[in-house]
PyMOL Python script that loads the backbone (N, CA, C, O; Angstrom):
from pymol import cmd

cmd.read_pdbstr("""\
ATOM      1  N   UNK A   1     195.546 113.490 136.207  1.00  0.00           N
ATOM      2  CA  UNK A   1     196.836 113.974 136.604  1.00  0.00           C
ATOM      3  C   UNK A   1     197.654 114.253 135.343  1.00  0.00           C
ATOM      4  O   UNK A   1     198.042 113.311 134.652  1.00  0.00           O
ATOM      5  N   UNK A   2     197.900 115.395 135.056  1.00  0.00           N
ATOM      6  CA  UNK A   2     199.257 115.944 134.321  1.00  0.00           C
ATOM      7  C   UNK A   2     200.833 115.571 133.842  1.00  0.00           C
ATOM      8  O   UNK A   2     201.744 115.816 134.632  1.00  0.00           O
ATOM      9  N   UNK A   3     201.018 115.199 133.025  1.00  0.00           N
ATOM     10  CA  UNK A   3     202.508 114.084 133.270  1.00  0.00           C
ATOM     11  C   UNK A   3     203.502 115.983 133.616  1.00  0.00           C
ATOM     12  O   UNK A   3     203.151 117.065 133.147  1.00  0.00           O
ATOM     13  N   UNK A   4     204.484 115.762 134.374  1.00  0.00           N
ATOM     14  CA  UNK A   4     204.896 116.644 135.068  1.00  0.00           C
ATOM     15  C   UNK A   4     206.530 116.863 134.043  1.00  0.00           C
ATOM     16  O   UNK A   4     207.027 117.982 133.924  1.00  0.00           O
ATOM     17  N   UNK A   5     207.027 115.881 133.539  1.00  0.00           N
ATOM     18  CA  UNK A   5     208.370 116.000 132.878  1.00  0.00           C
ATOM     19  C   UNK A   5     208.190 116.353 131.794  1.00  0.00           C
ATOM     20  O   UNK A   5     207.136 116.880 131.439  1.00  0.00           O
ATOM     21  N   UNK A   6     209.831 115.997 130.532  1.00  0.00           N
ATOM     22  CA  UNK A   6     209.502 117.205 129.239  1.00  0.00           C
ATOM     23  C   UNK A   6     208.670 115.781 128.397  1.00  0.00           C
ATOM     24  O   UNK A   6     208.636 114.576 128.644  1.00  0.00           O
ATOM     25  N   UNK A   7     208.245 116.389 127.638  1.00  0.00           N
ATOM     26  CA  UNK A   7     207.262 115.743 126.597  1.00  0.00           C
ATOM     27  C   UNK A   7     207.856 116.334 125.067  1.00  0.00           C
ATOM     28  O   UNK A   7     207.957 117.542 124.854  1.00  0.00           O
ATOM     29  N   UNK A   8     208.168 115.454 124.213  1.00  0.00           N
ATOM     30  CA  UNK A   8     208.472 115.134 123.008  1.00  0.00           C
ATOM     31  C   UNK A   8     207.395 115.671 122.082  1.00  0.00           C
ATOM     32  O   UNK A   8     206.379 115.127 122.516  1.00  0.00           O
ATOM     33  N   UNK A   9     207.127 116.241 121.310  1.00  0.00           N
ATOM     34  CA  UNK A   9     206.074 116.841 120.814  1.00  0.00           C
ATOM     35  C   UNK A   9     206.234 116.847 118.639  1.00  0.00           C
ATOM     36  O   UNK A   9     207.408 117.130 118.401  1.00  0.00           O
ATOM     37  N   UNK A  10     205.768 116.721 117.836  1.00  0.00           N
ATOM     38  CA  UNK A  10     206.593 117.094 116.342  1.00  0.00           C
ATOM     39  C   UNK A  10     206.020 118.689 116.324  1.00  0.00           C
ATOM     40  O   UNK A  10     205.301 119.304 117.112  1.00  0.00           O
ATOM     41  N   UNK A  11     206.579 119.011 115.241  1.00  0.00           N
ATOM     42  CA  UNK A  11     207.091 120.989 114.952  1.00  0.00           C
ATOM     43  C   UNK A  11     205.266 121.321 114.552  1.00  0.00           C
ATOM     44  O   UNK A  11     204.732 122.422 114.689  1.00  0.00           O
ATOM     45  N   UNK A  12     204.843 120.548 114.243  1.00  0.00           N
ATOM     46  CA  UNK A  12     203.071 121.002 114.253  1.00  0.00           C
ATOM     47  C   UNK A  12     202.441 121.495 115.779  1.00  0.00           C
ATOM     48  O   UNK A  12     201.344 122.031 115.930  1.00  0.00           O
ATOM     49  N   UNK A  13     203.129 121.268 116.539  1.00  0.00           N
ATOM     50  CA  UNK A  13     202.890 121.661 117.840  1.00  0.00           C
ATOM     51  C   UNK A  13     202.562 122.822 117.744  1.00  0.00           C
ATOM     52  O   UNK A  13     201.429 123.229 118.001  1.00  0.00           O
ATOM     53  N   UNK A  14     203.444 123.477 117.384  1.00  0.00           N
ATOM     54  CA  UNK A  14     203.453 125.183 117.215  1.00  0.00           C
ATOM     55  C   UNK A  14     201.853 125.951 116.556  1.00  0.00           C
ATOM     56  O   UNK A  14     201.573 127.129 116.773  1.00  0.00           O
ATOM     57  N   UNK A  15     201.136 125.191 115.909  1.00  0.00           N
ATOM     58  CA  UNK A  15     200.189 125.630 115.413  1.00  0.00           C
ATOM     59  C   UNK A  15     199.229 126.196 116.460  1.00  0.00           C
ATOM     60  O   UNK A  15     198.397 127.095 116.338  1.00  0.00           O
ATOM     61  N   UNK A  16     199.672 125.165 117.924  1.00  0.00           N
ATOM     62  CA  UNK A  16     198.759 125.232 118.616  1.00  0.00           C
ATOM     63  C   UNK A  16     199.027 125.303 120.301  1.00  0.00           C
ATOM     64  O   UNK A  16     198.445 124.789 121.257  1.00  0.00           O
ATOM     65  N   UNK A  17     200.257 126.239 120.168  1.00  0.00           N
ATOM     66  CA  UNK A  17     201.352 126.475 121.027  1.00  0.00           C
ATOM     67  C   UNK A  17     200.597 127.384 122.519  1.00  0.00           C
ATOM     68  O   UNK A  17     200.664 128.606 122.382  1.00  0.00           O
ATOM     69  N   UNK A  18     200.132 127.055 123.440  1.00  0.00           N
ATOM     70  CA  UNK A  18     199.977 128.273 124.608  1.00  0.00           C
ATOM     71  C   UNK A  18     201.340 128.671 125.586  1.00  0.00           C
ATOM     72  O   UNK A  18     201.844 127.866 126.369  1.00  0.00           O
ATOM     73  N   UNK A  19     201.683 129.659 125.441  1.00  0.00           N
ATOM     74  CA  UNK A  19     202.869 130.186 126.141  1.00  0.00           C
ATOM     75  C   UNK A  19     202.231 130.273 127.566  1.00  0.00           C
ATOM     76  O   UNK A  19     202.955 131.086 128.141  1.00  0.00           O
ATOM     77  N   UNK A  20     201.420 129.936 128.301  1.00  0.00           N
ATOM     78  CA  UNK A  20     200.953 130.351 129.649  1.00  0.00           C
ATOM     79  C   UNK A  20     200.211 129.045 129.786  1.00  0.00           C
ATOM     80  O   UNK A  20     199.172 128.952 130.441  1.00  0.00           O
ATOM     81  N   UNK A  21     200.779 128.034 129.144  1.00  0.00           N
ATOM     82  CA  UNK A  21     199.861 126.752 129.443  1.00  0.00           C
ATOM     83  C   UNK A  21     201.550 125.497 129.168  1.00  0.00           C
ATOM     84  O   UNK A  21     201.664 124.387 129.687  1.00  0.00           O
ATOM     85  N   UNK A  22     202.558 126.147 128.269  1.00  0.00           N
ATOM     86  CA  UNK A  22     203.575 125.212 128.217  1.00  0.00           C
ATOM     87  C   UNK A  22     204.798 126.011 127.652  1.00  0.00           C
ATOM     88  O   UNK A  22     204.730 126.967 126.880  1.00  0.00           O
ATOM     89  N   UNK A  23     206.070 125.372 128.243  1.00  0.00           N
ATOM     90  CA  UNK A  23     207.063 125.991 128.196  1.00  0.00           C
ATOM     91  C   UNK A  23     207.837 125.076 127.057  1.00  0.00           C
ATOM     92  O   UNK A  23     207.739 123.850 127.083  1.00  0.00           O
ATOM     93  N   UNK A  24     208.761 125.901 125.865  1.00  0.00           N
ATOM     94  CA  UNK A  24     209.578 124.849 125.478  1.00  0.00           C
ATOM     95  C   UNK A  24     210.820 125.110 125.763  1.00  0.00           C
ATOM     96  O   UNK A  24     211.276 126.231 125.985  1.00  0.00           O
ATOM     97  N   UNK A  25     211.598 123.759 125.769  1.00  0.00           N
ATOM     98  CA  UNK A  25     212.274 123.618 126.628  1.00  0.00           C
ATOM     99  C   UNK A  25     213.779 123.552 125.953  1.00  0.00           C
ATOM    100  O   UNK A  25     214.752 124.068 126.502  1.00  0.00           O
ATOM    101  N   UNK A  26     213.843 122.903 124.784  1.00  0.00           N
ATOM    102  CA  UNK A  26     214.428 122.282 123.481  1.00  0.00           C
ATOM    103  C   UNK A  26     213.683 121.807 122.204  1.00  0.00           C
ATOM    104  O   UNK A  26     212.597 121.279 121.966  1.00  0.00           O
ATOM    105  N   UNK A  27     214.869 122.277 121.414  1.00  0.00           N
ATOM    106  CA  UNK A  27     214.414 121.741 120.153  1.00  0.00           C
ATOM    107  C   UNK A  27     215.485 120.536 119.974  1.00  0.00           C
ATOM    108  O   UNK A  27     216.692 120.523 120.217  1.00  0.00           O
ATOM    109  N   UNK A  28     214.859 119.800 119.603  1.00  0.00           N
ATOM    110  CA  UNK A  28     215.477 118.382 119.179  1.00  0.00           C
ATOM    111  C   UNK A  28     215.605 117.659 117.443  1.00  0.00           C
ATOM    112  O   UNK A  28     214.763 116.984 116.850  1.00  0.00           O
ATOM    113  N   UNK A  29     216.954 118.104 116.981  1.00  0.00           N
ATOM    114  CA  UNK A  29     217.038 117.260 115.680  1.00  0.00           C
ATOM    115  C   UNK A  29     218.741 117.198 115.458  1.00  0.00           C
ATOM    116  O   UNK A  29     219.571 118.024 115.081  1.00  0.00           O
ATOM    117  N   UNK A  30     218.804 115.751 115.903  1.00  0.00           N
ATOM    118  CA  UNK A  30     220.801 116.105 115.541  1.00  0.00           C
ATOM    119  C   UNK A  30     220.963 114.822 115.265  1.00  0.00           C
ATOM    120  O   UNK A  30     220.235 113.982 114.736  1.00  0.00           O
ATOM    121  N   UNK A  31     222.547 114.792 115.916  1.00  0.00           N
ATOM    122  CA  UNK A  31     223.127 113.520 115.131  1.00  0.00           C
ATOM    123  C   UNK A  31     223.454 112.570 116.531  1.00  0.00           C
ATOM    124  O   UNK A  31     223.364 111.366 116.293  1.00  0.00           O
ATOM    125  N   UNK A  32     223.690 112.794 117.454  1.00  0.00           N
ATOM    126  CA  UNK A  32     223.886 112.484 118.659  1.00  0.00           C
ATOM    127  C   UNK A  32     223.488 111.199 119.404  1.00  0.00           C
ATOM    128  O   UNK A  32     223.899 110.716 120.459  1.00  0.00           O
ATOM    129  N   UNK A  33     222.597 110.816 118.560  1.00  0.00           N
ATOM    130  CA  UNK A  33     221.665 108.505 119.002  1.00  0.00           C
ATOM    131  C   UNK A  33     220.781 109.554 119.997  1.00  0.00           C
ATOM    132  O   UNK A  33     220.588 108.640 120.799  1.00  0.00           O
ATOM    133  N   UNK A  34     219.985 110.853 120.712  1.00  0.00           N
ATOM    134  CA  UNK A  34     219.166 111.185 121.123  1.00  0.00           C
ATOM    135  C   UNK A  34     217.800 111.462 120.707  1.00  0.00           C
ATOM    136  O   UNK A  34     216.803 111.699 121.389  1.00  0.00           O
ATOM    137  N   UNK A  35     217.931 111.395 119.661  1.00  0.00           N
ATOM    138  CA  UNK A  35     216.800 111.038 118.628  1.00  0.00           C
ATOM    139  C   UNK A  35     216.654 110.179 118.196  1.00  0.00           C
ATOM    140  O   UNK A  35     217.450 109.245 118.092  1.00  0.00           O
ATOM    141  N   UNK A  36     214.908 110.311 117.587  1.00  0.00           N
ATOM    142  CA  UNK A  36     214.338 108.757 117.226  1.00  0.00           C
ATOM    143  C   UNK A  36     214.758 108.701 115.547  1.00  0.00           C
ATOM    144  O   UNK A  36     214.502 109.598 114.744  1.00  0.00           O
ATOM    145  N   UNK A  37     215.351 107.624 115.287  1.00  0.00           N
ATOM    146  CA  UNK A  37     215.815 107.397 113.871  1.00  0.00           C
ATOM    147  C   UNK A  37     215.486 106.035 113.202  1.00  0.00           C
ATOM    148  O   UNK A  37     215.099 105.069 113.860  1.00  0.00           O
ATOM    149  N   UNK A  38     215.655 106.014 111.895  1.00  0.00           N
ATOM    150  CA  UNK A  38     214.962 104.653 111.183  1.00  0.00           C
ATOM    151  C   UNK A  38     215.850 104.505 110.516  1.00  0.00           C
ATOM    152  O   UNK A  38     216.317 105.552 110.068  1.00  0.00           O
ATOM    153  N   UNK A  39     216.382 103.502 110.195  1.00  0.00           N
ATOM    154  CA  UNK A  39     217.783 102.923 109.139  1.00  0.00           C
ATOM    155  C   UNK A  39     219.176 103.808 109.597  1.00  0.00           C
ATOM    156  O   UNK A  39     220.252 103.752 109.003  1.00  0.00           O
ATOM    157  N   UNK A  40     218.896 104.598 110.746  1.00  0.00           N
ATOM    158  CA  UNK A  40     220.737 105.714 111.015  1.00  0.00           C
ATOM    159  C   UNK A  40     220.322 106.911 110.554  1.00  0.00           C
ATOM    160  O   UNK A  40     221.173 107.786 110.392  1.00  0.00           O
ATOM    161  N   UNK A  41     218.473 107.271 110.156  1.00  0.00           N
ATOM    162  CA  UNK A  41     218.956 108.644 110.192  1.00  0.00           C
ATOM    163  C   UNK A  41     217.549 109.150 110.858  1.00  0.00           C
ATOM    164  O   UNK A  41     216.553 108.433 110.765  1.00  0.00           O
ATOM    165  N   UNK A  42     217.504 110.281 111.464  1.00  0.00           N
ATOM    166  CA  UNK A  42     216.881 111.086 112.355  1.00  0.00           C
ATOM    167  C   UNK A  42     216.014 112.351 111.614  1.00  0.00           C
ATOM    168  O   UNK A  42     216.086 113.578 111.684  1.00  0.00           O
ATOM    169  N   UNK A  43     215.146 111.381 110.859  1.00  0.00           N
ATOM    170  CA  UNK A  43     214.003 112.227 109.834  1.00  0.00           C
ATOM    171  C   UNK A  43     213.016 113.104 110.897  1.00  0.00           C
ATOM    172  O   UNK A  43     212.251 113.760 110.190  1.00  0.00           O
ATOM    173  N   UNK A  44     212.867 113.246 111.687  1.00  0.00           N
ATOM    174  CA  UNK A  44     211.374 113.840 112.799  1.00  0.00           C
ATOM    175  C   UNK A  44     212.402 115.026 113.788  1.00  0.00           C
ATOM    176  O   UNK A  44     213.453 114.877 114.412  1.00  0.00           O
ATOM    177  N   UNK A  45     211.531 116.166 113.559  1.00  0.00           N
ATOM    178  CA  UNK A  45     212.276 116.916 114.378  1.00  0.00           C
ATOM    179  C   UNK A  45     211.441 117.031 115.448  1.00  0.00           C
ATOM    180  O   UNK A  45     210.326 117.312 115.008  1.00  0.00           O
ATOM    181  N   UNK A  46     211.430 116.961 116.523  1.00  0.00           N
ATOM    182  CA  UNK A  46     211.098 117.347 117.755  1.00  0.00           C
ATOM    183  C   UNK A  46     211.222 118.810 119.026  1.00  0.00           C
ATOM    184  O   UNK A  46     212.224 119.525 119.027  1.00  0.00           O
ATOM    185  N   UNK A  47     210.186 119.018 119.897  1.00  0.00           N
ATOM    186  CA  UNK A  47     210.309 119.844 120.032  1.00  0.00           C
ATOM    187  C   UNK A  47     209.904 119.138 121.510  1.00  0.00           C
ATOM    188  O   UNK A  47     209.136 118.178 121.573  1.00  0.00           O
ATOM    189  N   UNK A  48     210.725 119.944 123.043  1.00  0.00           N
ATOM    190  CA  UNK A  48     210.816 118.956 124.389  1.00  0.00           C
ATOM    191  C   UNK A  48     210.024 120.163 124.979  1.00  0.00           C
ATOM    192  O   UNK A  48     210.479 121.301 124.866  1.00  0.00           O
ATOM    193  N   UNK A  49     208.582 119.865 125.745  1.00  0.00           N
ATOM    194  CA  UNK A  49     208.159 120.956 125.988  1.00  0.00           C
ATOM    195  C   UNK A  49     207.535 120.346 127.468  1.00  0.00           C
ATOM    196  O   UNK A  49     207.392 119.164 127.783  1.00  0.00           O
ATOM    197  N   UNK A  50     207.252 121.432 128.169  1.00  0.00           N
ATOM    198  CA  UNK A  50     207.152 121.123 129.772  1.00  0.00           C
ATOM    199  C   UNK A  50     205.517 122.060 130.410  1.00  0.00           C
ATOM    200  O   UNK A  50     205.379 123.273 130.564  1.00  0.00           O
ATOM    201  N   UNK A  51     204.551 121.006 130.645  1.00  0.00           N
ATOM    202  CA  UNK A  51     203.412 121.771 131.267  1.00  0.00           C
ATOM    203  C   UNK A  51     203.908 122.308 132.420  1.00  0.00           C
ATOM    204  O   UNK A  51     204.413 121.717 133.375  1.00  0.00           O
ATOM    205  N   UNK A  52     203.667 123.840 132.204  1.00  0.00           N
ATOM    206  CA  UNK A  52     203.798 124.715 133.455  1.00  0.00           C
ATOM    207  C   UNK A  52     203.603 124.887 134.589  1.00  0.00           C
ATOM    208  O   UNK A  52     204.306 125.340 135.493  1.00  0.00           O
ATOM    209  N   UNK A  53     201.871 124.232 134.512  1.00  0.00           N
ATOM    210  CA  UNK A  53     201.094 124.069 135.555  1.00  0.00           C
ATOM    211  C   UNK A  53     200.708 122.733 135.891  1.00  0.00           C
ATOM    212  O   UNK A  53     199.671 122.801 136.550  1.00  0.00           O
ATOM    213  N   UNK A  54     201.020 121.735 135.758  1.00  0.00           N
ATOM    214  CA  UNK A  54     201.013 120.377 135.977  1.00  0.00           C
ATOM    215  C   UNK A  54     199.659 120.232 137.142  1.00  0.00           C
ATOM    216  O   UNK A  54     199.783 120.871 138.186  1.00  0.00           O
ATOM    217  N   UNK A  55     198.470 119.448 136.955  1.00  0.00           N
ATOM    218  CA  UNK A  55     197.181 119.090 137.688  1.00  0.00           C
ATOM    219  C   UNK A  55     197.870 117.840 138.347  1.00  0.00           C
ATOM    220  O   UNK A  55     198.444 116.947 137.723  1.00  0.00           O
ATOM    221  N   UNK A  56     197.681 117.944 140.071  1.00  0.00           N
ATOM    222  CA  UNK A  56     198.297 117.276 140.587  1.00  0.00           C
ATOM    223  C   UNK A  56     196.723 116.166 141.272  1.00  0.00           C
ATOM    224  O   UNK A  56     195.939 116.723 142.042  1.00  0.00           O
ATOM    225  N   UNK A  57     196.540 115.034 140.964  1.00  0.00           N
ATOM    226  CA  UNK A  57     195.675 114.316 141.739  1.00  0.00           C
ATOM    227  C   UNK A  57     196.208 113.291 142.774  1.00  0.00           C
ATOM    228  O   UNK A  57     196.924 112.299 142.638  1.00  0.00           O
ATOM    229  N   UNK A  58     195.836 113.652 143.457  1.00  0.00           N
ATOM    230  CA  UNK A  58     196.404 111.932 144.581  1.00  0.00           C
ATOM    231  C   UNK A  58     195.701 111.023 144.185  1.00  0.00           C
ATOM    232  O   UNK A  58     194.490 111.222 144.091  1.00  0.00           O
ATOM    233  N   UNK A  59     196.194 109.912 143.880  1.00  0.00           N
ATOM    234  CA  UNK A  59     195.104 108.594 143.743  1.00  0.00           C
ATOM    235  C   UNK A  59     194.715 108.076 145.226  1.00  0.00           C
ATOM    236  O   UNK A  59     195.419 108.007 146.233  1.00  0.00           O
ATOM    237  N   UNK A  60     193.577 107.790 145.056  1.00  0.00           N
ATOM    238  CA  UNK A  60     193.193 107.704 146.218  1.00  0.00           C
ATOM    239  C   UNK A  60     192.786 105.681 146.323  1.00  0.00           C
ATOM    240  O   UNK A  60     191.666 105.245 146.060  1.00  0.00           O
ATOM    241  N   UNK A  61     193.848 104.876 146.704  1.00  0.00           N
ATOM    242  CA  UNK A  61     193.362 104.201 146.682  1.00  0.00           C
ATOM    243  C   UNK A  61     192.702 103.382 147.605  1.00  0.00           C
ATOM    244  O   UNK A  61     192.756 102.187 147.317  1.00  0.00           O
ATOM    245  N   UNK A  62     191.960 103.731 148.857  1.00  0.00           N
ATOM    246  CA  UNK A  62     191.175 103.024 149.118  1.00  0.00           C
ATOM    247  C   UNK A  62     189.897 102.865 148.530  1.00  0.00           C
ATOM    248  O   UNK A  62     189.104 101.938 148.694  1.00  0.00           O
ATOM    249  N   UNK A  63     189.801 103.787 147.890  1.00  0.00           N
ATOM    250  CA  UNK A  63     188.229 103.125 146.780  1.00  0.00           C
ATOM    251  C   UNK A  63     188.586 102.331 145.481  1.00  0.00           C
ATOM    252  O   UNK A  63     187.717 101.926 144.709  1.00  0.00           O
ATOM    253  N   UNK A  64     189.901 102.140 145.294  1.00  0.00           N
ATOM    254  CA  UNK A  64     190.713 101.250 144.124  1.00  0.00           C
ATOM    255  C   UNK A  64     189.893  99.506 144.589  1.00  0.00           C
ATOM    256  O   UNK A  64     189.369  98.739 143.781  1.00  0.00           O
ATOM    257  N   UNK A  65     190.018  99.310 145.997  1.00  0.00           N
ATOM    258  CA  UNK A  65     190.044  97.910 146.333  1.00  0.00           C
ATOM    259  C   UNK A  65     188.581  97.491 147.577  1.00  0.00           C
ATOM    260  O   UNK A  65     188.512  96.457 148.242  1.00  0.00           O
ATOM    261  N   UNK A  66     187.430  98.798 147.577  1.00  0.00           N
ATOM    262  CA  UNK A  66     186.340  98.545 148.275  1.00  0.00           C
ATOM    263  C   UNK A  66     185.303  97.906 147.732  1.00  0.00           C
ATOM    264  O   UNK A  66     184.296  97.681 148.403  1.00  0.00           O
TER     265      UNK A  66
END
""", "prot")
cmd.dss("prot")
cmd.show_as("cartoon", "prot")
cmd.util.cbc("prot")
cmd.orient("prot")
């Protein structure tokens, strides 16, 4: 199963970017406490990107507990 929400990604993403496989959504680098930071400052830029097509499985659990 596909995680369906945005996903946090670093700017190397792009190397390997499919426009018909993922959408981006935002770019992420500020000052705002929404970013991930070390000592107060927000070194990693990020990029919030969303699978398009999300693979949906039902878990099926009656074979979880047979």
């Amino acid at each position: 199963m596909d995680y369906e929400g945005a996903i946090g990604v670093p700017i190397t993403f792009l190397h390997k970017y499919n426009p018909s496989q993922f959408e981006i959504i935002q770019f992420r680098k500020g000052d705002d406490g929404k970013d991930l930071s070390i000592n107060g400052k927000c070194p990693y830029f990020r990029i919030l990107i969303k699978n398009k097509q999300p693979i949906k499985n039902p878990i099926n659990t009656t074979s979880l507990f047979a």
